[in-house]
C-alpha positions as CSV (number, residue, x, y, z in Angstrom):
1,X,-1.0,0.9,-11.4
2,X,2.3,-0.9,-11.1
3,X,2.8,-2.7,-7.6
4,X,4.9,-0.7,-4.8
5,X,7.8,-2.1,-3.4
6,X,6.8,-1.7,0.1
7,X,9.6,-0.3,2.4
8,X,7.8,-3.2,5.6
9,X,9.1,-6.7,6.8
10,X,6.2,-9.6,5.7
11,X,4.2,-9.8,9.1
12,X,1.9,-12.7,7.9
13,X,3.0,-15.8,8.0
14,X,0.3,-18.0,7.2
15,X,-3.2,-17.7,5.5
16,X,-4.7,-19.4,8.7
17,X,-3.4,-16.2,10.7
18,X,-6.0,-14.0,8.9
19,X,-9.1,-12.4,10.7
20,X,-12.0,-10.7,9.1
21,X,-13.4,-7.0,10.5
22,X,-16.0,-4.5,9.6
23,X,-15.8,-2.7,12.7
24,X,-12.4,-1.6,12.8
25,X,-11.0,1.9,12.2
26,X,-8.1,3.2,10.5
27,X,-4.7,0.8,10.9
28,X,-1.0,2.0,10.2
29,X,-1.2,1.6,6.2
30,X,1.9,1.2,4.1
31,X,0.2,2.4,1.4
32,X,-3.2,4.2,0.6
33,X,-5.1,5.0,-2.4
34,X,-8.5,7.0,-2.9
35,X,-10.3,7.0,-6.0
36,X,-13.6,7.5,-6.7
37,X,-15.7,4.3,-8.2
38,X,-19.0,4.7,-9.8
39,X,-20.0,7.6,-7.9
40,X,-18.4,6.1,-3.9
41,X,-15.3,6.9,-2.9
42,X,-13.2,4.5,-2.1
43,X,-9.9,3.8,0.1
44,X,-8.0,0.9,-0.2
45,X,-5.2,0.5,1.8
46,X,-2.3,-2.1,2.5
47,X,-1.9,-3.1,5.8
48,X,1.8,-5.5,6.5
49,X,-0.2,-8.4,4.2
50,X,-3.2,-7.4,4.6
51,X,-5.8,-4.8,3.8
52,X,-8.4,-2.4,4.4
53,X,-11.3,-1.1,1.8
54,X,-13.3,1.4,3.6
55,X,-16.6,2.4,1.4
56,X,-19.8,3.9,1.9
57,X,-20.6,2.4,5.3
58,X,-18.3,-0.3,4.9
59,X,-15.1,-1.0,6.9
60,X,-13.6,-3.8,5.9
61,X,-10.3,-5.4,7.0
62,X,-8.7,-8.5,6.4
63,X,-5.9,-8.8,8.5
64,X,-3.6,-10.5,11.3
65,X,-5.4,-9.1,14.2
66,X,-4.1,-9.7,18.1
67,X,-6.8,-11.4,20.0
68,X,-9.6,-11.9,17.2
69,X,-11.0,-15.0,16.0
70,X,-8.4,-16.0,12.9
71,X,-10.2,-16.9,10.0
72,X,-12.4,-15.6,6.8
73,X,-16.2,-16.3,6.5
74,X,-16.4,-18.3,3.3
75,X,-19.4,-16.0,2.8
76,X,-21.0,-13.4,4.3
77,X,-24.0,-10.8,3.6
78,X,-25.0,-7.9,5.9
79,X,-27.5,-4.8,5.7
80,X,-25.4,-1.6,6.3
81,X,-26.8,1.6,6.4
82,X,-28.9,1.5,2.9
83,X,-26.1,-1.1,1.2
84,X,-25.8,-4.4,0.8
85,X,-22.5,-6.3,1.9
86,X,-21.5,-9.3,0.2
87,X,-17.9,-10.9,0.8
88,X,-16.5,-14.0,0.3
89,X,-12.7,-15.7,0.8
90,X,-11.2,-18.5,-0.6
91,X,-7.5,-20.0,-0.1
92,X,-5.6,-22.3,-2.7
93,X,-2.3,-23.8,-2.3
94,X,-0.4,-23.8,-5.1
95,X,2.9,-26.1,-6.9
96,X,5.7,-23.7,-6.8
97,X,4.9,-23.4,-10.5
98,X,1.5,-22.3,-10.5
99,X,1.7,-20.4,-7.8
100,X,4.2,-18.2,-9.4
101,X,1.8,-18.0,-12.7
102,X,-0.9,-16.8,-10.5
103,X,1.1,-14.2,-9.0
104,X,1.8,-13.1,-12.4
105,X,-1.9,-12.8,-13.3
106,X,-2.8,-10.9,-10.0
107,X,0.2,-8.7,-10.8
108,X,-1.1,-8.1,-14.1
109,X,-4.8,-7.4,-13.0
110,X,-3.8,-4.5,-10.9
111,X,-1.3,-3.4,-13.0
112,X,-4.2,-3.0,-15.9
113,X,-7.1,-1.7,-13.2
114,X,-7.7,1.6,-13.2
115,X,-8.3,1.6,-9.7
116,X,-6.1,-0.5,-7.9
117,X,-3.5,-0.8,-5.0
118,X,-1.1,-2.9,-5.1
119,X,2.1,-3.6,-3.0
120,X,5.3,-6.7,-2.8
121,X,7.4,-7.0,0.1
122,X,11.1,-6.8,0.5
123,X,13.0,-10.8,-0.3
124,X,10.2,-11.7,-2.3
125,X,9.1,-10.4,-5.4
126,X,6.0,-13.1,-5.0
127,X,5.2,-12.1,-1.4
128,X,2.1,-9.7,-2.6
129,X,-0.9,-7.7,-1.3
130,X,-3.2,-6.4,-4.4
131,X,-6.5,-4.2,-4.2
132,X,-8.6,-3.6,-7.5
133,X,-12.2,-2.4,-7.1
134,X,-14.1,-1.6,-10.3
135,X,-17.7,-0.3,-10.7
136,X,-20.1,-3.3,-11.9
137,X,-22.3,-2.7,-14.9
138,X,-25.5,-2.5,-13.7
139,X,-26.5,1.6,-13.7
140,X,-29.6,1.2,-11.3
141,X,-28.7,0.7,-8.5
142,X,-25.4,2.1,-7.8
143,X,-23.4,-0.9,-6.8
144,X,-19.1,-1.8,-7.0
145,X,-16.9,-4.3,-6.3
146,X,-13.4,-5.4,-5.2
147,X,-11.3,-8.3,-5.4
148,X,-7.9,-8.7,-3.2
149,X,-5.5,-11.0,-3.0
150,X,-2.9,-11.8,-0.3
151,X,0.2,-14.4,-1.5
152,X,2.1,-16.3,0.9
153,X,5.3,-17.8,-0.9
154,X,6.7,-19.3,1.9
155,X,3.7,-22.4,1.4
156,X,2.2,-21.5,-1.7
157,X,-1.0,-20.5,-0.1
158,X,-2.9,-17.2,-2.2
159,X,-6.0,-16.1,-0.2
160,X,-8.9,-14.3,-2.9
161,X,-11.5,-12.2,-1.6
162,X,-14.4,-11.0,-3.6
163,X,-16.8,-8.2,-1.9
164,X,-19.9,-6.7,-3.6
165,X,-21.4,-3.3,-2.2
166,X,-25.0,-2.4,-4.1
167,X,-27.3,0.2,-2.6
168,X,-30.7,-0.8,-1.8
């Protein structure tokens, strides 16, 4: 899937300004996608720069959240409801050159995913929130993951997340 030109000012402003959820509901989404991933279905939507995956039992949002503690978990692993919840978040910043290659690969990534969601912001083509979850090759058990990434031109700052959801 090709990115969306999202019709949505850039809210985020920094990577630091990011906070990490899995108890949150449904935010206004300026874009949404469901698909259906080894068997789960999956919603992965874009949030300003930000994003929400909601799976199974699993509400996740990373976001710019008013009044929540900013910041990702480098990692994090939880029992939820028969699944387990592995996350993790990293943030690089970037030469204006290789930032603008990495866009280019994340771009391409989704692009090529079968199931993926991604969306750029209005004045900067490199201003980018991408989604792409893909089922993981184990058959037994039942298990997916996702990857997202959120770009911040402005300091060439790129936060990756990578989540693992696998039944027990």
């Amino acid at each position: 899937m090709h990115a969306l030109s999202l019709q949505a000012p850039y809210l985020d402003t920094d990577a630091d300004q990011l906070c990490f959820s899995l108890d949150l509901g449904e935010r206004p989404a300026l874009a949404e996608r469901e698909a259906l991933v080894g068997g789960l279905t999956v919603r992965m939507r874009l949030l300003g720069a930000s994003h929400q995956v909601f799976a199974g039992p699993v509400r996740e949002t990373v976001a710019c959240l008013p009044g929540a503690a900013r910041g990702l978990p480098a990692g994090l692993t939880r029992q939820l409801a028969g699944w387990t919840y592995d996350f993790s978040a990293s943030t690089a910043r970037l030469d204006p050159d290789e930032f603008s290659a990495r866009v280019a690969q994340v771009l391409g990534r989704a692009a090529d995913a079968e199931h993926s969601l991604c969306g750029t912001f209005p004045g900067s083509p490199e201003a980018v929130t991408a989604v792409v979850v893909e089922a993981t090759d184990e058959a037994s058990p039942p298990a997916l993951a996702w990857r997202t990434w959120h770009t911040y031109p402005q300091n060439g700052q790129i936060v990756s997340t990578r989540t693992r959801l696998e039944a027990r």
